[in-house]
C-alpha positions in Angstrom: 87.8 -26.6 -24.8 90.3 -28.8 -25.9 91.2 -29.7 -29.4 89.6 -33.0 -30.6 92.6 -36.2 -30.1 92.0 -37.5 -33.9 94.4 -36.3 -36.2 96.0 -34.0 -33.4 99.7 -33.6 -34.4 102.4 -32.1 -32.0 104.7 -28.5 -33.2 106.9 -26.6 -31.1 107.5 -23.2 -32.1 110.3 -21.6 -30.4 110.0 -23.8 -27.1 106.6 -23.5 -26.9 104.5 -26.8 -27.6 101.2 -26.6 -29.4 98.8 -28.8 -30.9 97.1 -28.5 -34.5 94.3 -30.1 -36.5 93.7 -29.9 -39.9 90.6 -30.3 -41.4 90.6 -31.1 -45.0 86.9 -32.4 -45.4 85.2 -29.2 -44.8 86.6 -27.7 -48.3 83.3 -28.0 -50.0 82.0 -25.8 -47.6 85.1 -23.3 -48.2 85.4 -24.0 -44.1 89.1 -25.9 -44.5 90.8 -24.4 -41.7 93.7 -25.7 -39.2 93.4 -25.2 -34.9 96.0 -24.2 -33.2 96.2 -24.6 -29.3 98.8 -24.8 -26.9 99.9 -28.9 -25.5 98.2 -27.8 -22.0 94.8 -27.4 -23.9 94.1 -24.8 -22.0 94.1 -21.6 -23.5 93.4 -19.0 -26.7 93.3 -20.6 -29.6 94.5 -19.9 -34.0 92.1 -20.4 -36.2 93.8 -20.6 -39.9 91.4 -20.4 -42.9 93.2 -22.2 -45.0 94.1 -22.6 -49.1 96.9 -25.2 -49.7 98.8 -27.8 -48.3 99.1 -27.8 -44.6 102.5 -28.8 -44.0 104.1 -28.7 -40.0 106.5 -26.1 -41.7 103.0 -23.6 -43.3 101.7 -24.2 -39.8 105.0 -23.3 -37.7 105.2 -20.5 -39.7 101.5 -19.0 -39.4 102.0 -19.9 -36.0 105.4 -17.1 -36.0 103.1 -14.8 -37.8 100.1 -14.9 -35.6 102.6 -14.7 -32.7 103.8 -11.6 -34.4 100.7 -9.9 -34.5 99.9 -10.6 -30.8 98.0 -14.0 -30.3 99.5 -16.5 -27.6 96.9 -19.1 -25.5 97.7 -16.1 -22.9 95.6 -13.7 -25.3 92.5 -11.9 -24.6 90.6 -13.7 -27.6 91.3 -16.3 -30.5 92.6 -15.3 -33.5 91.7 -16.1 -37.5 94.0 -15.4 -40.2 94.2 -16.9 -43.8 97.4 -18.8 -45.3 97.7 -19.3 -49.0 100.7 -21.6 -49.5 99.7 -22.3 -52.9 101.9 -18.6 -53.0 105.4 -18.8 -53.2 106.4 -17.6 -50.6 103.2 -18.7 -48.3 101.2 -15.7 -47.3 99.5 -15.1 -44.1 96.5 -12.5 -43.4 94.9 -11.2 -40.5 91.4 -11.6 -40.7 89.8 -7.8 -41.2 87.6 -6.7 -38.5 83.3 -7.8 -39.0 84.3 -10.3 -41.7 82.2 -13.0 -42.1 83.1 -17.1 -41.7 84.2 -17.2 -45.3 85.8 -13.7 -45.5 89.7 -15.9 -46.6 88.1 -18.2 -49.2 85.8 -15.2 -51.0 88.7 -12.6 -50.7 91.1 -15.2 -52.5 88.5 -15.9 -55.1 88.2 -12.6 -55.5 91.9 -12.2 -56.2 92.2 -15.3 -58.2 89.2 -15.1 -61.1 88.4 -18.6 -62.6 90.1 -21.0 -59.9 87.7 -23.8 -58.6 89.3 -25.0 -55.6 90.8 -28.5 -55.9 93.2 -28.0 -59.0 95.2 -30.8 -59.6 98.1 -30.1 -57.8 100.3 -30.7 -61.2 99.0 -27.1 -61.9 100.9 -25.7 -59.3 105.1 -25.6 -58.5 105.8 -29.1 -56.7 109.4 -28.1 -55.8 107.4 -25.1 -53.3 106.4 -28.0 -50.7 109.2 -30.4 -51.0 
């Protein structure tokens, strides 16, 4: 199945030309995640739990490091793995094997006692995403 058309945006990564979505709305539901699939629409796709901004350059680059631990639309399955580019540098995961839907959000709660998610972003270094 194909990625919805609204809010599709176009990346190439290294010649190859995918598609993304991002969808910011289901943060309340600690369910924001980006889809990645190749232009064709056809094929595997990345799922990316994510915490951040999701900037072409995050997504270019979780798409380098997915591609690095084996997904392509060619794979045998999709893939999930978590970005965090409130870190400096962004930081990808690979999503640990039987984890749950909300395994990315509850690990980075875990890891970050006494965040609530939509901090103003003044709280965090604006020169990262520029």
């Amino acid at each position: 199945m194909t990625l919805p058309s609204k809010n599709r945006r176009k990346i190439t990564v290294d010649g190859q030309h995918f598609h993304w979505v991002y969808d910011p709305f289901r943060l309340a539901g600690k369910d924001a995640y980006v889809a990645v699939q190749a232009d064709s629409g056809n094929g595997r796709k990345l799922y990316l739990r994510w915490i951040g901004l999701a900037l072409p350059r995050f997504v270019r680059a979780a798409i380098q490091f997915a591609q690095s631990h084996g997904w392509s639309p060619d794979a045998d399955s999709d893939m999930e793995i978590g970005c965090d580019s409130f870190a400096n540098p962004t930081r990808f995961y690979l999503k640990p094997v039987g984890a749950g839907q909300f395994w990315f959000h509850e690990w980075w709660l875990e890891q970050n006692p006494g965040h609530v998610f939509l901090t103003p972003l003044t709280d965090y270094n604006i020169a990262h995403w520029q």
